[in-house]
C-alpha beads as a LAMMPS data file, in Angstrom:
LAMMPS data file: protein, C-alpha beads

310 atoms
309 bonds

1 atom types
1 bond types

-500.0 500.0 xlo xhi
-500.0 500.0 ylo yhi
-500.0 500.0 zlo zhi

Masses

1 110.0

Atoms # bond

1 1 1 144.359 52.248 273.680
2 1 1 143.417 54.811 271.435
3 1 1 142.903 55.132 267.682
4 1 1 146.216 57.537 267.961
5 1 1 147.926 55.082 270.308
6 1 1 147.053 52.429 267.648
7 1 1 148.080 54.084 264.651
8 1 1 151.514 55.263 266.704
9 1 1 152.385 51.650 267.333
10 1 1 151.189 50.029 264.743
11 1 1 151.857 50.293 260.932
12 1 1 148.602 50.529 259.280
13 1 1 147.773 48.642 256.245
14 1 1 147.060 49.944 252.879
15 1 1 143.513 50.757 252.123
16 1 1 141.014 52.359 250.116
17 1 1 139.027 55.390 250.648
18 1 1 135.514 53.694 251.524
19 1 1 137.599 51.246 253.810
20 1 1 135.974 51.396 257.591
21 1 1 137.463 50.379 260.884
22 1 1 136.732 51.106 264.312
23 1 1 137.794 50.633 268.216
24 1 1 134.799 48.713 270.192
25 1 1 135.214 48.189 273.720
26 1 1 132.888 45.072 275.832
27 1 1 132.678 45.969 279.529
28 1 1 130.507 44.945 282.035
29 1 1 130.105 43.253 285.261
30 1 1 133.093 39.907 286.141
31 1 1 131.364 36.760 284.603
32 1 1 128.829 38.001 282.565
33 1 1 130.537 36.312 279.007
34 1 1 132.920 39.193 277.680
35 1 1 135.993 36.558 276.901
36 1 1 133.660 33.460 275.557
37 1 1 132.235 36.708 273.067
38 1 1 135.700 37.680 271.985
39 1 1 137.078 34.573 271.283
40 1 1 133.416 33.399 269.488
41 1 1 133.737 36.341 267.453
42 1 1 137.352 36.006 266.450
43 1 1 136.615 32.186 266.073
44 1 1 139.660 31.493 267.755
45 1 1 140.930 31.907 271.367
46 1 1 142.671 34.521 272.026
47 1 1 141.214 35.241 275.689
48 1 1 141.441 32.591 278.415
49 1 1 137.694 31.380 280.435
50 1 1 137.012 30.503 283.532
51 1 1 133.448 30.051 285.416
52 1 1 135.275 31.366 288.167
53 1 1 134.357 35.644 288.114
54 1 1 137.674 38.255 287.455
55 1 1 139.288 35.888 285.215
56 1 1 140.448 38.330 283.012
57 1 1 142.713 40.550 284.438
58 1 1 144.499 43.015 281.287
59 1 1 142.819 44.379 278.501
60 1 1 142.861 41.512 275.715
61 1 1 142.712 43.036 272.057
62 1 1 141.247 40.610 269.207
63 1 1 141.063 42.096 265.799
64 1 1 138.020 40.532 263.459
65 1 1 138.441 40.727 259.355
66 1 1 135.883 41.513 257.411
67 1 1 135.271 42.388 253.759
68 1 1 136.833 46.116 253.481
69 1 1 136.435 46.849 257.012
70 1 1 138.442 45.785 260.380
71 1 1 136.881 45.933 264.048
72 1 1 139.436 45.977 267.243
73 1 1 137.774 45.061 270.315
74 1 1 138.870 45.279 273.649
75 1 1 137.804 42.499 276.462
76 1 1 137.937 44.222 279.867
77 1 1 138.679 43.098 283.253
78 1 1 134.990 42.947 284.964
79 1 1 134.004 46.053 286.217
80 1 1 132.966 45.601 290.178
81 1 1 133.233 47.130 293.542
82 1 1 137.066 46.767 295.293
83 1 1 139.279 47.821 297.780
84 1 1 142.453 45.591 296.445
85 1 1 144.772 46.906 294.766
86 1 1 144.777 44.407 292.176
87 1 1 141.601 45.242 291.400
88 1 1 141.375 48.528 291.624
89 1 1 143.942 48.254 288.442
90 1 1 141.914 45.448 286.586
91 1 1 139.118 47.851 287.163
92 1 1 140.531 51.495 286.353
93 1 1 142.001 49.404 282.925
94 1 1 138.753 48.359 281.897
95 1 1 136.299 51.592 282.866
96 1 1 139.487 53.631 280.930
97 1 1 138.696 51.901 277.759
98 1 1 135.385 53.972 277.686
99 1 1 136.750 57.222 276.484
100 1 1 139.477 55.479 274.353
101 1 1 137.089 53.405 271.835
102 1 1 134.695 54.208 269.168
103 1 1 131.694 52.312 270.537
104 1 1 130.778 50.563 273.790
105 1 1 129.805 47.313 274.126
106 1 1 128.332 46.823 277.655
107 1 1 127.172 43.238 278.247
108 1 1 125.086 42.022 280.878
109 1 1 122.770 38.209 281.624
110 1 1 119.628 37.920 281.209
111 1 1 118.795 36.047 284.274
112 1 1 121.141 38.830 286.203
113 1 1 120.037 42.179 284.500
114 1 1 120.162 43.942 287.920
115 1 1 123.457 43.077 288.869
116 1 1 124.914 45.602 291.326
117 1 1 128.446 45.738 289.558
118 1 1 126.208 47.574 286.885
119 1 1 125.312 50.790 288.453
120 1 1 129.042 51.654 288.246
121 1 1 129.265 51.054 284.481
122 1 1 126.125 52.865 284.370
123 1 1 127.492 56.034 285.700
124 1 1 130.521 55.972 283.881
125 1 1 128.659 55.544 280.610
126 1 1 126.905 58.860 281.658
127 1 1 129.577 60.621 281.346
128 1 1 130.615 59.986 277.746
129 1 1 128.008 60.036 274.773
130 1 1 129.987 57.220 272.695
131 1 1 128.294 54.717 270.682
132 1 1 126.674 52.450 273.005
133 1 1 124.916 48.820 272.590
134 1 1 123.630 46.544 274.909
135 1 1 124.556 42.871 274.754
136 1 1 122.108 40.303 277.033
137 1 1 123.750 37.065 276.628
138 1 1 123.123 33.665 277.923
139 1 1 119.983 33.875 276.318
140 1 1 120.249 30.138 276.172
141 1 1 120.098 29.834 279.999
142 1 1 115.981 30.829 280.216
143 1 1 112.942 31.352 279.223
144 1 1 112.854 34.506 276.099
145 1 1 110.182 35.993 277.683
146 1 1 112.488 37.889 280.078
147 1 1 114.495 39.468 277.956
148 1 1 111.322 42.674 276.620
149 1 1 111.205 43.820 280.298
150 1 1 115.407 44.133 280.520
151 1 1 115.440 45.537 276.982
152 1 1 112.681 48.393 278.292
153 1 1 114.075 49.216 281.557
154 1 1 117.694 49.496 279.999
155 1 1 116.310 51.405 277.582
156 1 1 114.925 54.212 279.858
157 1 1 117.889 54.157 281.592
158 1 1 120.381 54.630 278.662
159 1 1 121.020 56.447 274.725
160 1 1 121.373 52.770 273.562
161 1 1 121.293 52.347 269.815
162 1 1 121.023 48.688 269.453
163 1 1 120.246 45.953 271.920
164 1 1 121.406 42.368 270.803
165 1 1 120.377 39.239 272.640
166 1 1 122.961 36.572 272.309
167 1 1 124.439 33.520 273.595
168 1 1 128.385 33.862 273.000
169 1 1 128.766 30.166 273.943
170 1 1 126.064 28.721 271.426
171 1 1 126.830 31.831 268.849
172 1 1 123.023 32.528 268.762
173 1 1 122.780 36.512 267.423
174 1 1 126.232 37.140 267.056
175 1 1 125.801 37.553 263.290
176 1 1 123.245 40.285 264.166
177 1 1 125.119 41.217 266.553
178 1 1 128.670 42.072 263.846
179 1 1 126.157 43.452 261.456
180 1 1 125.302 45.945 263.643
181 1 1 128.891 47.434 264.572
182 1 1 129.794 46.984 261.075
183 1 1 127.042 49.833 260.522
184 1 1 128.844 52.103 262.446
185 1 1 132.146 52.245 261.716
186 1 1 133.908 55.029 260.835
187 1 1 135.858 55.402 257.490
188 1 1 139.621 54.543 258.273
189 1 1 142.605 52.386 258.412
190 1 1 143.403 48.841 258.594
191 1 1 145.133 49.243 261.968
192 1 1 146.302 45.533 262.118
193 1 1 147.825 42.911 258.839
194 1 1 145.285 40.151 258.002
195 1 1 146.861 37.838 259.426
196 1 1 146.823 38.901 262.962
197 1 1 144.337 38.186 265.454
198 1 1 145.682 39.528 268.861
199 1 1 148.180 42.259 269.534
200 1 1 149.472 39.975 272.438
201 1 1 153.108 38.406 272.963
202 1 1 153.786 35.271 272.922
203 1 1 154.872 35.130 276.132
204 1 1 151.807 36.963 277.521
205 1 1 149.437 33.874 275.647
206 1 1 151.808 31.613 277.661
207 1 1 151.031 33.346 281.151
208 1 1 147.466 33.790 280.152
209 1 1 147.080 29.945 279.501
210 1 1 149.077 28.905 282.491
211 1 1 146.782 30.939 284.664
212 1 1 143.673 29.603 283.340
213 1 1 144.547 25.964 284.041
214 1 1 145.248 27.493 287.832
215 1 1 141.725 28.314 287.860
216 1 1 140.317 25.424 286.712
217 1 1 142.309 23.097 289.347
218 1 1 142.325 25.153 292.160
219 1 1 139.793 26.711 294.217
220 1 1 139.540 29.135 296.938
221 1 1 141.515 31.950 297.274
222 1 1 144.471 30.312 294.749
223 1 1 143.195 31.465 291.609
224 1 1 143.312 34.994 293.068
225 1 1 146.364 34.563 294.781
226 1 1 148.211 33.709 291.753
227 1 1 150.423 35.261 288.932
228 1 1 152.675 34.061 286.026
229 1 1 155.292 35.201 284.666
230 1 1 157.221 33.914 281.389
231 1 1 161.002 33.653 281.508
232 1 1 163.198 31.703 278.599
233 1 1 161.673 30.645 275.598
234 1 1 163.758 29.006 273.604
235 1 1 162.647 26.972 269.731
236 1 1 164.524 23.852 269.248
237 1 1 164.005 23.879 264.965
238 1 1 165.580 20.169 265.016
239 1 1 163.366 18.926 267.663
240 1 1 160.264 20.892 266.537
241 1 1 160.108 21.875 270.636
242 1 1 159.288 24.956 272.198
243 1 1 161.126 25.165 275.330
244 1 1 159.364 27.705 278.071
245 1 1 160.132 28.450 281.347
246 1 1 157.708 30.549 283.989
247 1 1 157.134 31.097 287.500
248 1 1 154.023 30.731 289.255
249 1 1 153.479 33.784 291.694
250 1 1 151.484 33.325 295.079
251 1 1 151.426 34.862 298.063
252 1 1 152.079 32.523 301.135
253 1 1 154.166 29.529 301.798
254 1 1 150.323 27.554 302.244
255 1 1 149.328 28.373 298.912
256 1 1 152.829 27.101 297.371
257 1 1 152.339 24.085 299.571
258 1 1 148.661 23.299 297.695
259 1 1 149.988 24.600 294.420
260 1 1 152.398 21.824 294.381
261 1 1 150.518 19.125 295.597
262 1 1 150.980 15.905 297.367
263 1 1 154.406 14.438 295.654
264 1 1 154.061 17.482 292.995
265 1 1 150.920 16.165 291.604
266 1 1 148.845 19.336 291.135
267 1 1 151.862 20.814 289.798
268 1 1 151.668 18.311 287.199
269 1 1 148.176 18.525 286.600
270 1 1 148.665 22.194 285.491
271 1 1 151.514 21.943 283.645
272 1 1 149.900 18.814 281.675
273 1 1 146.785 21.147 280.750
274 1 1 149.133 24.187 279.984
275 1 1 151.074 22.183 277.855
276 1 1 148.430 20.401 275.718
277 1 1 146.576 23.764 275.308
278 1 1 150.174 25.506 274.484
279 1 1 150.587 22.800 271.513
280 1 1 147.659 23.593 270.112
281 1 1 147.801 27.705 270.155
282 1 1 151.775 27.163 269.070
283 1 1 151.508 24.105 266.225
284 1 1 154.281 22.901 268.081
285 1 1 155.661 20.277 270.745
286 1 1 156.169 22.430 274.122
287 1 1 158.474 21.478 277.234
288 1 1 157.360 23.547 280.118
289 1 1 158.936 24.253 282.857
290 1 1 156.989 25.571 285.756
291 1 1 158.259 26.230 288.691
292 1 1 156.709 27.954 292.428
293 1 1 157.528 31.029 294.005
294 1 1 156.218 33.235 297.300
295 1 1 155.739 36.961 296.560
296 1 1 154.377 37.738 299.883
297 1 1 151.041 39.580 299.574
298 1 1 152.405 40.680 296.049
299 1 1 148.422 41.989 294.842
300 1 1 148.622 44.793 297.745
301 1 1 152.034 45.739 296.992
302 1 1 152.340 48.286 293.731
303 1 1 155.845 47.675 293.014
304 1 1 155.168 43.770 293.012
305 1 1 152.177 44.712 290.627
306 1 1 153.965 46.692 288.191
307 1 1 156.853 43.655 287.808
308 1 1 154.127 41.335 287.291
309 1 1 152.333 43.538 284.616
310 1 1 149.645 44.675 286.181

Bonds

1 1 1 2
2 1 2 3
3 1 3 4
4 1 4 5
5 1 5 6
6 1 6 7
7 1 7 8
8 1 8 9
9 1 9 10
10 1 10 11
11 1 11 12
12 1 12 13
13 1 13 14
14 1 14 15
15 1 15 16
16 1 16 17
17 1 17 18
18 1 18 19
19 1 19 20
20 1 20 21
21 1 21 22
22 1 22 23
23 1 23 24
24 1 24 25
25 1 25 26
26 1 26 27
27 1 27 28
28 1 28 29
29 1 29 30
30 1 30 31
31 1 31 32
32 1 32 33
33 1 33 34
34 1 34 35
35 1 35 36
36 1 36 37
37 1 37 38
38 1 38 39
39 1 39 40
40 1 40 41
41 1 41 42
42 1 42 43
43 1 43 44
44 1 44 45
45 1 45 46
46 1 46 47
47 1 47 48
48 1 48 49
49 1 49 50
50 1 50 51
51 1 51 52
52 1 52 53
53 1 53 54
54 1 54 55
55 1 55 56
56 1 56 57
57 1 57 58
58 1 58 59
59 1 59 60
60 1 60 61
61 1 61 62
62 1 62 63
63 1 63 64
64 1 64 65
65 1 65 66
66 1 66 67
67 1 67 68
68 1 68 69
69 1 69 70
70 1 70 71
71 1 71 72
72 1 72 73
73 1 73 74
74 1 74 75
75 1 75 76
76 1 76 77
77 1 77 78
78 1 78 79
79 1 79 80
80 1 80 81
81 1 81 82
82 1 82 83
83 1 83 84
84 1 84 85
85 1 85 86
86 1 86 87
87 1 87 88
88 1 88 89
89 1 89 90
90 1 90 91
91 1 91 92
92 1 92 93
93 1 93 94
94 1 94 95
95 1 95 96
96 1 96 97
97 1 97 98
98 1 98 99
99 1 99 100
100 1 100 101
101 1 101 102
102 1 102 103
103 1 103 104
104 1 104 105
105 1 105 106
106 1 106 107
107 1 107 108
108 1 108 109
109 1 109 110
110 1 110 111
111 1 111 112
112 1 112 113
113 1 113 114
114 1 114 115
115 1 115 116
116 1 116 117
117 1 117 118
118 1 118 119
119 1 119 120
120 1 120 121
121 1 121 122
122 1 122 123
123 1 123 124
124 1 124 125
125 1 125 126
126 1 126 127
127 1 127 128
128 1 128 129
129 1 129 130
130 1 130 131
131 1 131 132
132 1 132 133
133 1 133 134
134 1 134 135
135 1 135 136
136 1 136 137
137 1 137 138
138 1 138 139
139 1 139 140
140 1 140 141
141 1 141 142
142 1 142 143
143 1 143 144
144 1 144 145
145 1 145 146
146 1 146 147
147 1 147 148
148 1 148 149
149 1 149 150
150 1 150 151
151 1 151 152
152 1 152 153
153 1 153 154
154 1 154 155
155 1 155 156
156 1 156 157
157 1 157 158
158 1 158 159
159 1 159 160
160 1 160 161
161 1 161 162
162 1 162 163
163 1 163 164
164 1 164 165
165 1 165 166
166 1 166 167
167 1 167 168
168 1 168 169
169 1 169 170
170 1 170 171
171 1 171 172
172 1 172 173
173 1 173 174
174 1 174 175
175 1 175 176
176 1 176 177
177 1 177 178
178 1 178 179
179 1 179 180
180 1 180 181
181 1 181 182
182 1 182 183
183 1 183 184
184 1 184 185
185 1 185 186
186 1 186 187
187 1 187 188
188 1 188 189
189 1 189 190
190 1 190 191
191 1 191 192
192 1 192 193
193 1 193 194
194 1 194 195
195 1 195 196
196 1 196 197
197 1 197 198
198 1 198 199
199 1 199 200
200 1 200 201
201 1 201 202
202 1 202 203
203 1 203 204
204 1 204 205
205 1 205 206
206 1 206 207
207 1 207 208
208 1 208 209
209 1 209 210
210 1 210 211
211 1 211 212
212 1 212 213
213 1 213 214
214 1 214 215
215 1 215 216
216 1 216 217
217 1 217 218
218 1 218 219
219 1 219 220
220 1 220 221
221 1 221 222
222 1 222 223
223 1 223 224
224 1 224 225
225 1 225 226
226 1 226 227
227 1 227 228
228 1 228 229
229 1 229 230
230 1 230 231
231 1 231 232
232 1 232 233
233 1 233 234
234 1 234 235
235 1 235 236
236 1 236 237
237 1 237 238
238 1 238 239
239 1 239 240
240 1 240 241
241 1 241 242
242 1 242 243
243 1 243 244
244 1 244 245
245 1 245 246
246 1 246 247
247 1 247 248
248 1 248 249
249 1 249 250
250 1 250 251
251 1 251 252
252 1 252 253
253 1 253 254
254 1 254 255
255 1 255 256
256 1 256 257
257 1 257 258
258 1 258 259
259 1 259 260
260 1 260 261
261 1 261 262
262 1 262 263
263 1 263 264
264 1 264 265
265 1 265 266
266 1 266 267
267 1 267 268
268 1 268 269
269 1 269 270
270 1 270 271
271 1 271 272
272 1 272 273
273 1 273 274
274 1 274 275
275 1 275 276
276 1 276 277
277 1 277 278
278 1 278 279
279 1 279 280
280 1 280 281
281 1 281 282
282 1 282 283
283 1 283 284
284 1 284 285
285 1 285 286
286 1 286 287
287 1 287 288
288 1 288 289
289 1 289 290
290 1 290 291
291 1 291 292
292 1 292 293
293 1 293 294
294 1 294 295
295 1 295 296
296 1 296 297
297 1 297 298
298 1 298 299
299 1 299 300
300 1 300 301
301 1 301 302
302 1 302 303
303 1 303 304
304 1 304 305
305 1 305 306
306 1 306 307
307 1 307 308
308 1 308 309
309 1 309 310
């Protein structure tokens, strides 16, 4: 999403002339931290973890305030090798947001700097001569000593004009880490109103958090194999209850079968995370209803990926 796309859906805010704002994309390979960064510097969640790699899925927009100045960044889908179709789209999404930002974040580990996912981000980066900074994070997971040989090779390698060591689940140089995009913003609007932290639907946080809590008690193929969508949601005022009803997506009657559990009990298990984690995003009590459904082989079909917004 563009600066144009932005300022055609969005009413910007009143500002003054010296006011700065800019579009900052974080790509890189699956796993590497992009979602724990966003939601660190937004200090709140607004994108869903998982250990598990290609969590993330859609672009996830998080706007951070700051003192005359606004910053939207993008968290990308992890940018990797595929022949799904799924992925392919989780891919193209994130490698688009290149061209469409101000400045590129690309983040990468420090104990995997040579991680082959990279060499596609690498040649895509090529291509466009945006602002570009290197985040190494996980700095927290080894020794400091290996981070001047992956700051010199990347630095031979690419126009970088910053490169910030962090760890986005401790918060070590993420303060460095702002003050150096706030430095190069552009002069322009607030796109977003204070208040506002994510451009995302309510319903869209409800899938999002349903879909983490598949990831986290399921394993295998499940996690991939899955989808939400959000149907009825319905606010009780006299019961101060959010009633919400969605639809897990999988692809075989197996995977329903484990979904559900053994008398419904890993059903329950999700639904009991979902809901707790709901509660605390909404400020409110939450009934959920979740309920099961086979989409055979729904990732390799593009009509089934386009109904399930992807």
């Amino acid at each position: 999403m563009s600066r144009k796309d932005i300022e055609g859906k969005h009413i910007a805010e009143e500002a003054g002339d010296d006011y700065l704002s800019g579009l900052i994309a974080i790509i890189g390979p699956p796993n590497v931290g992009k979602s724990t960064l966003l939601n660190r510097l937004l200090g709140t969640k607004v994108a869903i973890v998982s250990p598990k790699p290609q969590t993330t899925r859609n672009r996830i927009m998080g706007i951070y305030h700051g003192d005359g100045f606004q910053m939207v960044f993008m968290d990308t889908p992890g940018i990797h090798k595929t022949k799904t179709l799924l992925h392919k789209s989780m891919v193209a999404s994130a490698t688009a947001a290149i061209s469409e930002v101000d400045i590129v974040m690309v983040m990468i580990e420090m104990l995997h700097p040579d991680d082959p996912d990279i060499s596609l981000i690498l040649a895509d980066l090529k291509k466009t001569k945006k602002t570009t900074l290197l985040v190494i994070n996980k700095i927290d997971q080894g020794p400091r000593e290996l981070l001047l040989p992956i700051m010199d090779e990347y630095g031979k390698v690419l126009p970088l004009e910053a490169i910030i060591p962090i760890s986005a689940l401790k918060g070590d140089g993420v303060d460095r880490l702002l003050k150096e995009l706030r430095s190069r913003l552009q002069k322009g609007p607030a796109f977003f109103p204070i208040d506002m932290k994510t451009d995302q639907s309510e319903a869209f946080l409800v899938s999002e958090t349903i879909r983490e809590k598949i990831y986290s008690h399921t394993s295998k193929e499940l996690p991939y194999s899955s989808a939400v969508t959000v149907g009825d949601m319905e606010t009780l005022k006299e019961k101060n209850l959010l009633s919400i009803q969605a639809t897990i997506h999988v692809e075989s009657d197996s995977q329903k079968a484990i979904l559900i559990g053994r008398k419904g009990k890993m059903i329950k298990s999700i639904g009991q995370s979902a809901r707790f984690e709901l509660e605390k995003i909404f400020g409110i009590h939450i009934f959920l209803d979740l309920r099961v459904r086979v989409e055979k082989n729904w990732s390799k079909d593009p009509r089934a990926l386009r109904r399930l917004g992807y």
